[in-house]
N, C-alpha and C positions, 0 to 999 in steps of 0.2 A: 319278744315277749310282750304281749299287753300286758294293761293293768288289770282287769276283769279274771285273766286269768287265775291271777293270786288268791281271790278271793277263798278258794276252795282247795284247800291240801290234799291234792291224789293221792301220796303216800296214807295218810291214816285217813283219811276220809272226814276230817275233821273241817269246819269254817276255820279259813285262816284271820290272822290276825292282824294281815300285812299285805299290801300292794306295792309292788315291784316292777318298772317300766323303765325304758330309756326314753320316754316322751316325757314333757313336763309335765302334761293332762295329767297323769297320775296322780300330781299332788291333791287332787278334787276331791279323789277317794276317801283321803280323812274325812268326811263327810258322813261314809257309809257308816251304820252300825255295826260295831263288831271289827273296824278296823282301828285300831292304834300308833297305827305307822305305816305311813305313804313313802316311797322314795324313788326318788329321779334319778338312775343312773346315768350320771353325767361325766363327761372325760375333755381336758385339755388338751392343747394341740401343743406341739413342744415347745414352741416359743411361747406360748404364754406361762407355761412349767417353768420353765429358765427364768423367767422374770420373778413370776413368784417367790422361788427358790432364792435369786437374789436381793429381794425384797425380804424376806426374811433373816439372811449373813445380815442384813444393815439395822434390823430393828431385832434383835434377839430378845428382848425385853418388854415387846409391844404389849401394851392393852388400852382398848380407849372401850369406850363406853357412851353413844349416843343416841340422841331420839331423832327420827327423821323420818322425813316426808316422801312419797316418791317425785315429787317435784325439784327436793332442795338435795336428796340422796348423794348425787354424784360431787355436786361441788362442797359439800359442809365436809364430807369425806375426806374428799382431794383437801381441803384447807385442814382439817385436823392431821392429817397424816403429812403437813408439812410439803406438798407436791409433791413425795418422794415415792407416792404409790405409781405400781404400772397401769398404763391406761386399762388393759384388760381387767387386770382384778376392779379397778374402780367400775368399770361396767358389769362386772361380775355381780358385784354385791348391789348396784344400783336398779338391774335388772330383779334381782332377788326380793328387796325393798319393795320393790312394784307390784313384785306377783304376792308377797306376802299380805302386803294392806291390801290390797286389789281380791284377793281371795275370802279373805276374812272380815269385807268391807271396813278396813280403819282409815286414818288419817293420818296416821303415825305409827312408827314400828321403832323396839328397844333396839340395839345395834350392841352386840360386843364381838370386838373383835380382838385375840388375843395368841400371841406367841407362846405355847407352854414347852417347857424341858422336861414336864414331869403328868401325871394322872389329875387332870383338874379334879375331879370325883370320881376317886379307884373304886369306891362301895358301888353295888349294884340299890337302886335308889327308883323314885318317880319322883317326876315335877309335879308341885305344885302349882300348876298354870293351866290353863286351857289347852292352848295348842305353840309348842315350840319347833322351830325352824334351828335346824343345826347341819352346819355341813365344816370339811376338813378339807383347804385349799393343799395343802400339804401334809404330811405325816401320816401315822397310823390312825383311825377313825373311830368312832363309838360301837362302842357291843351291848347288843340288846337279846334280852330271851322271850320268848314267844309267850301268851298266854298260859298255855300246857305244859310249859315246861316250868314253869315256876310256881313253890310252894309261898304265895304271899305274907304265910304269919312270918316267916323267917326273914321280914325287912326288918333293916334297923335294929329297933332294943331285942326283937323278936329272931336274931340272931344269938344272944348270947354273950356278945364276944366274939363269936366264931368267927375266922372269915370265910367270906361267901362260898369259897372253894369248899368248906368244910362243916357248914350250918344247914347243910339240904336245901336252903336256897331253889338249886338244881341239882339236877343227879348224874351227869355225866357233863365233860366239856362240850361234847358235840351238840347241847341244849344251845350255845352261845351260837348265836350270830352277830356276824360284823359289817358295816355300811365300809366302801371303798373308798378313798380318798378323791373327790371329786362328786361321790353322792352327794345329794339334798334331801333331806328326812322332814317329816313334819312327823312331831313326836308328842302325841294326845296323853294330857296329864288330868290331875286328876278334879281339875275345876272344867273340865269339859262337861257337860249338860248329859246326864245318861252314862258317863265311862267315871262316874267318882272310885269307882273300886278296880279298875281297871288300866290304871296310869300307865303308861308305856316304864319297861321296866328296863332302866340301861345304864352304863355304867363309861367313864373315859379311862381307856387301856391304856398300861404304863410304855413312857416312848419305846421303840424300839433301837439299838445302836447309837446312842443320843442323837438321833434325826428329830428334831422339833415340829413340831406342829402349827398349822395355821389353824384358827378353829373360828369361824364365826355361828354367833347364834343369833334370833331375832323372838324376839318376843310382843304380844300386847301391849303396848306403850301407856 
């Protein structure tokens, strides 16, 4: 699958809203007007899974929270997480670091990285930020609904009460899309230049079978 291809929904005939590749180039696409969400379908090899997994039994309770460089990424990491992270995830996320600032010419990038047993934000919501980097090294991943499928006055107070299932929001479950575990999303909010009405609209789904999740995010620093 390119990313080019995405561009344009055969089924309704509609511009899409989203680029979808197994290359990393995909990420660039946020770029394009009219897209909201880039993602790199990305997949582990089993030992770096295994690691993961047991990097997670040892920290159930993770969250850190820092600013880094791509130059200082890998080792401020390694020395926050106590040496006990596995070398791949540490290059995982330092790789990430890289392409993030490197993309969006900065000098620094926010870092959270955190263990959840539950829905960090169960509400369907947008960021307010320019452009967010989210991916799920583990567990069930983020659900986002496309432009067209969603009625916007229904965010927030504009709900009601209701919940989302039930405030028109959207109108059927099959509006929901979900990124894989191993995706990388770059998730356009609503201080992007051009998309302020337009924020990517997505929400973090409740665990599945208490399998916990890895989640990192990266933002503008």
């Amino acid at each position: 699958m390119t990313a080019l291809a995405e561009f344009f929904d055969v089924e309704t005939g509609n511009q899409a809203c989203f680029s979808i590749s197994d290359n990393p180039s995909v990420l660039t696409d946020i770029y394009q007007d009219g897209i909201n969400i880039a993602v790199w379908q990305r997949r582990f090899d089993q030992a770096t899974q295994s690691d993961i997994t047991q990097f997670i039994e040892r920290h159930p309770t993770l969250s850190k929270s820092l600013n880094l460089s791509p130059e200082n990424a890998y080792e401020s990491l390694d020395f926050a997480l106590d040496g006990q992270a596995p070398k791949a995830l540490l290059e995982s996320i330092a790789e990430l670091v890289d392409m993030f600032c490197c993309l969006f010419e900065l000098e620094h990038a926010g870092l959270r990285l955190a263990t959840l047993n539950n829905a960090m934000c169960p509400r369907f919501h947008v960021d307010h930020v320019p452009c967010r980097l989210v991916t799920t090294y583990q567990g069930i991943a983020t659900q986002w609904l496309p432009n067209e499928a969603v009625n916007r006055s229904k965010l927030g107070k504009g709900s009601n009460g209701l919940a989302d299932e039930e405030s028109g929001l959207y109108q059927h479950p099959s509006d929901i899309e979900q990124l894989t575990s191993g995706d990388v999303a770059l998730l356009k909010g609503t201080r992007w230049e051009g998309n302020e009405e337009t924020g990517l609209v997505h929400r973090s789904p409740n665990t599945v079978n208490n399998e916990p999740r890895l989640l990192l995010t990266l933002d503008f620093a």
